[in-house]
C-alpha positions in Angstrom: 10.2 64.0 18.9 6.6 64.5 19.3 5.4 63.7 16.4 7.7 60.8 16.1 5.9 58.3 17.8 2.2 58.7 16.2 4.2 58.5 12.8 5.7 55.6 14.0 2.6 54.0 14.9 0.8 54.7 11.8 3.7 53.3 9.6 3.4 50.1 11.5 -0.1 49.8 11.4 -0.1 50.5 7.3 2.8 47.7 7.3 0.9 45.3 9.2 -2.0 45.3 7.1 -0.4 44.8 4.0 1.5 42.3 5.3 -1.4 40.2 6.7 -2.5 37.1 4.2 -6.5 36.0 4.0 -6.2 32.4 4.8 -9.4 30.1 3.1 -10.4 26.9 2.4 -7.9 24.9 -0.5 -11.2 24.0 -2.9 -9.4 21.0 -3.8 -7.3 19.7 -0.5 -3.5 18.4 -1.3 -3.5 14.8 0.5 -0.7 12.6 0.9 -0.8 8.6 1.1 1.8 6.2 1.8 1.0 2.2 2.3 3.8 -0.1 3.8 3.5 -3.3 1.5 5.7 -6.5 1.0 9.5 -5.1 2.1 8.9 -1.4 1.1 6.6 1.2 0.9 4.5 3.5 -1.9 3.7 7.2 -1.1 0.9 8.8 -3.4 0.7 12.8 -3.6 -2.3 14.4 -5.0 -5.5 16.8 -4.9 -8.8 16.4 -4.7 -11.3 18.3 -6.3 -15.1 17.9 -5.5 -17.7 17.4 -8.3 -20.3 20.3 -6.5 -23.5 18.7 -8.9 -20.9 19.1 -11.9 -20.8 16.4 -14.6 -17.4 15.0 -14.3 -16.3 12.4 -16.7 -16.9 13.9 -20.6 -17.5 17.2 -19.1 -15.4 19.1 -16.4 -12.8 16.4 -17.3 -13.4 16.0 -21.2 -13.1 12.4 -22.8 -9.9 11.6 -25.1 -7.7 14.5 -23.4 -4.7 14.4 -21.2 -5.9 15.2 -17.6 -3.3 16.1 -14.3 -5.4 13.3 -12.6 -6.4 15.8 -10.0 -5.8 19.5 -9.5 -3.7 21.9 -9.0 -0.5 19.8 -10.0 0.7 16.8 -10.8 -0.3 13.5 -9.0 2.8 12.1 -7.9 3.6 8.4 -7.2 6.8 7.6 -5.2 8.1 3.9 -5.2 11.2 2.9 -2.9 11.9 0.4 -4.9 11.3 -0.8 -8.4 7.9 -2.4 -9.0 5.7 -3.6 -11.7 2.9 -1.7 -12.6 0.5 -3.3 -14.7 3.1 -5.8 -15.3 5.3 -3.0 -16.9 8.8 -2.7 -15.1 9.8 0.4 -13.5 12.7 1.7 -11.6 12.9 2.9 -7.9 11.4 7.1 -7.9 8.8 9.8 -8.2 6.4 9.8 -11.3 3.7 11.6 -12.5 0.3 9.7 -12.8 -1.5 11.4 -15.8 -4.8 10.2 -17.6 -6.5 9.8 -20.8 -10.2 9.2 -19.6 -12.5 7.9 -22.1 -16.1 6.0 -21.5 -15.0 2.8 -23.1 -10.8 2.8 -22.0 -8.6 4.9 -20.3 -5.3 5.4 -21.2 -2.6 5.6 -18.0 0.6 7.6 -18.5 3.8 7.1 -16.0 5.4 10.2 -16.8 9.2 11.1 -15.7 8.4 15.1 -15.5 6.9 15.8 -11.8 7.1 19.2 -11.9 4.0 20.4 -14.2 1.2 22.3 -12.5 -0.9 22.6 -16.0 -0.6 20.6 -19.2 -1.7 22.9 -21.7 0.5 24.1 -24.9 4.1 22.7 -24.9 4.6 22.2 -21.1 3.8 18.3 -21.6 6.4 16.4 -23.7 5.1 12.6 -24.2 8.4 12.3 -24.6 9.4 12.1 -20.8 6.1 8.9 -20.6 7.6 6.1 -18.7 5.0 4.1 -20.9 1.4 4.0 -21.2 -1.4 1.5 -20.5 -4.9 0.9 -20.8 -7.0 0.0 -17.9 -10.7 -1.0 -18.7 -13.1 1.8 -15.9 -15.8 0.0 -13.9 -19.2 1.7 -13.3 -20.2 1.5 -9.4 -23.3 2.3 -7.3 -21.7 4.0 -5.0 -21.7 7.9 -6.0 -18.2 9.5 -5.0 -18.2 13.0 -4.7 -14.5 14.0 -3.9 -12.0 12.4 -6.0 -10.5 9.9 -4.4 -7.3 7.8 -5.0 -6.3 4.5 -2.3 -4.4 1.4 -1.8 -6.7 -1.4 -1.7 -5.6 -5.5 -2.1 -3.0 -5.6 -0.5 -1.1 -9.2 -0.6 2.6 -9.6 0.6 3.9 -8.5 -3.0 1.0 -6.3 -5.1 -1.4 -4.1 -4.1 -4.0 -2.1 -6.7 -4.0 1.9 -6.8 -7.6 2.7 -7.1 -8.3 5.8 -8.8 -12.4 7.0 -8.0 -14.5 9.8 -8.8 -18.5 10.2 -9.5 -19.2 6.5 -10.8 -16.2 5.6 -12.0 -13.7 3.4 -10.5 -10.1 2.5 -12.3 -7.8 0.3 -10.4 -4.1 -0.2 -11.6 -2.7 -3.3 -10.0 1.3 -2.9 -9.0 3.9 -5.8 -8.1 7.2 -6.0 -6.0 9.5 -8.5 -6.2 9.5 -10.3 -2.9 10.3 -14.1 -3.0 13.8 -13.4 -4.2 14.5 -11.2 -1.8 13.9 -13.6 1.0 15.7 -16.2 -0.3 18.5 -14.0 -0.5 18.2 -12.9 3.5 18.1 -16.7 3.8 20.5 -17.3 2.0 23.1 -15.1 3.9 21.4 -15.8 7.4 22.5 -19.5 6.7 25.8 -19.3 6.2 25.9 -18.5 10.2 22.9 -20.2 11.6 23.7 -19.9 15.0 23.6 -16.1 14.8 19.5 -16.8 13.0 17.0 -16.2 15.6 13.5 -18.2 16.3 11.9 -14.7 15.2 13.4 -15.4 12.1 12.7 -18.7 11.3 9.2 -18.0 12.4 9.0 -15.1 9.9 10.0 -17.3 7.3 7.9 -20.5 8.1 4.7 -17.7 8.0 6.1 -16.4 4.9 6.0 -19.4 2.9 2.7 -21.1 4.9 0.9 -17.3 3.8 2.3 -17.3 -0.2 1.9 -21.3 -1.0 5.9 -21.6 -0.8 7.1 -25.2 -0.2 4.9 -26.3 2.9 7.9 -29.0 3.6 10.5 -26.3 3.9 8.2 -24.3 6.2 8.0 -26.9 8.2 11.7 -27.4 8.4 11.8 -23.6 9.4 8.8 -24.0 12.0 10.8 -26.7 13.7 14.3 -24.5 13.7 11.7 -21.7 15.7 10.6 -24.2 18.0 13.9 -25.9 18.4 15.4 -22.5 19.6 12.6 -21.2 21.7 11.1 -24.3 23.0 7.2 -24.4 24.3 6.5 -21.1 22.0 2.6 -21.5 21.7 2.6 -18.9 18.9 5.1 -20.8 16.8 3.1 -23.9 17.4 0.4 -22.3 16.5 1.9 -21.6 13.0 3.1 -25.4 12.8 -0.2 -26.5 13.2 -1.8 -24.8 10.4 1.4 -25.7 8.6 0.8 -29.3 9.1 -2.9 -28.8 8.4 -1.9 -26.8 4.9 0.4 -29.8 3.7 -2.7 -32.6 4.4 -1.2 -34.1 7.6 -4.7 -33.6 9.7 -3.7 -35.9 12.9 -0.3 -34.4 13.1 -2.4 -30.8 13.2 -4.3 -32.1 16.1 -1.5 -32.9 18.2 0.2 -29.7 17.3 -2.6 -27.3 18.3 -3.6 -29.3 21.2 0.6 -28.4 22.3 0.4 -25.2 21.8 -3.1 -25.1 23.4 -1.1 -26.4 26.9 1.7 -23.8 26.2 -0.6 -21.0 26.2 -2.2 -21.8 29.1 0.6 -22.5 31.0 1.9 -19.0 30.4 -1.6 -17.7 31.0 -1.3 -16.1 27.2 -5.5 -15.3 26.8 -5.3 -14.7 23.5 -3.6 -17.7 22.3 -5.0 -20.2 24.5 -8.7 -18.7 22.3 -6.5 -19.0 18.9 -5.2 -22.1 19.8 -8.9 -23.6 20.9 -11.0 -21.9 17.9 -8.3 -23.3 15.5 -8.9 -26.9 17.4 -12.4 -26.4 17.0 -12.3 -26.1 13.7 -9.9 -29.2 12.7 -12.1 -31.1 15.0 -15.3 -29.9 12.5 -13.9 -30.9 10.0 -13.8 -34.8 10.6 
């Protein structure tokens, strides 16, 4: 029994050291990015390698060959729903984003295979391309040393996916159906109206004053808001620019000048400043 114990302790001291793992630095960090944008979201999963005084483009990553768009795997693009990309229709999933850089064009392949870590030999099968595309690269100033991929012009229905490394800058602009979906929400909210609240009328009124929809039929849903939450200085707020929008510039006055009272009646700071800069400035322009 003595010499039970040392052995012990020796055996678990041999087993703890092999079983310990060297943790380091990832030389090209995974990142994940997701951007909320008209009534879904995107999510973007990728890594990003630094350049470390390397030639990048027609060097590390060679001209006219296939390229992960990253490292270590496959850059992954989820959509929640189906979009446009490059005004090429594509259904609700998770794709692979791979590139054909070249000086003059790059070539963009949506691939259906997510699950690639290299591309060499057989392992990539054009087969499984979505489609491809062509997307003209822009030369900037600005020197970017890790490469870097982000959501940038965001409007209620598109948004571009900028792709950036060194000097180089692609962007891929991608589109979601929005309008249609609206109308249908509308559309179903109307057959009860009574159950439809200011909120939503509001929403919609902004909606259509924000994505030059039928000013008239904002106003008509402007009016609903204000009709079921009387005195709302936000809402007449929106009805003022509204008015403004559509060319009815005394009408404007009078609205902001309304909602101007509301706000300070309620003691609202914020929108008794919206209220007067937004007077101010239809009282500029006369």
């Amino acid at each position: 029994m003595k010499y039970l114990y040392p052995l012990l302790f020796v055996f678990l001291t041999i087993s703890f050291g092999y079983g310990q793992q060297l943790k380091t630095p990832t030389l090209s960090p995974f990142s994940t990015i997701s951007q909320e944008i008209g009534l879904t979201k995107v999510t973007l999963e990728y890594s990003r390698p630094s350049a470390k005084e390397r030639i990048i483009f027609g060097n590390l990553v060679p001209y006219n060959k296939i390229w992960r768009t990253g490292a270590n795997a496959s850059t992954k693009i989820t959509l929640q729903e189906s979009a446009k990309i490059a005004n090429q229709y594509i259904e609700a999933g998770t794709y692979a984003i791979y590139t054909i850089p070249r000086k003059e064009i790059w070539t963009i392949i949506i691939h259906s295979n997510t699950k690639l870590r290299s591309l060499s030999g057989k392992a990539y099968n054009p087969q499984k391309d979505v489609f491809r595309f062509t997307i003209k690269p822009i030369t900037i100033d600005k020197y970017v040393e890790t490469f870097t991929i982000q959501f940038t012009d965001l409007k209620s229905n598109s948004l571009n996916l900028q792709m950036l490394w060194e000097n180089t800058l692609v962007s891929i602009p991608i589109e979601f159906e929005v309008d249609s979906k609206i109308e249908k929400q509308m559309a179903a909210f109307l057959k009860n109206p009574e159950t439809i609240s200011p909120r939503t009328y509001f929403e919609v009124a902004q909606y259509y004053s924000n994505n030059d929809k039928d000013l008239n039929d904002a106003l008509i849903f402007i009016n609903k808001a204000l009709y079921k939450s009387p005195q709302n200085f936000r809402y007449g707020l929106l009805k003022a620019k509204i008015l403004e929008k559509n060319g009815d510039h005394r009408a404007a006055l009078a609205a902001v000048k309304t909602a101007n009272k509301w706000a300070k009646n309620k003691n609202n700071d914020n929108y008794i400043e919206q209220t007067r800069l937004f007077w101010q400035q239809l009282l500029n322009k006369k």
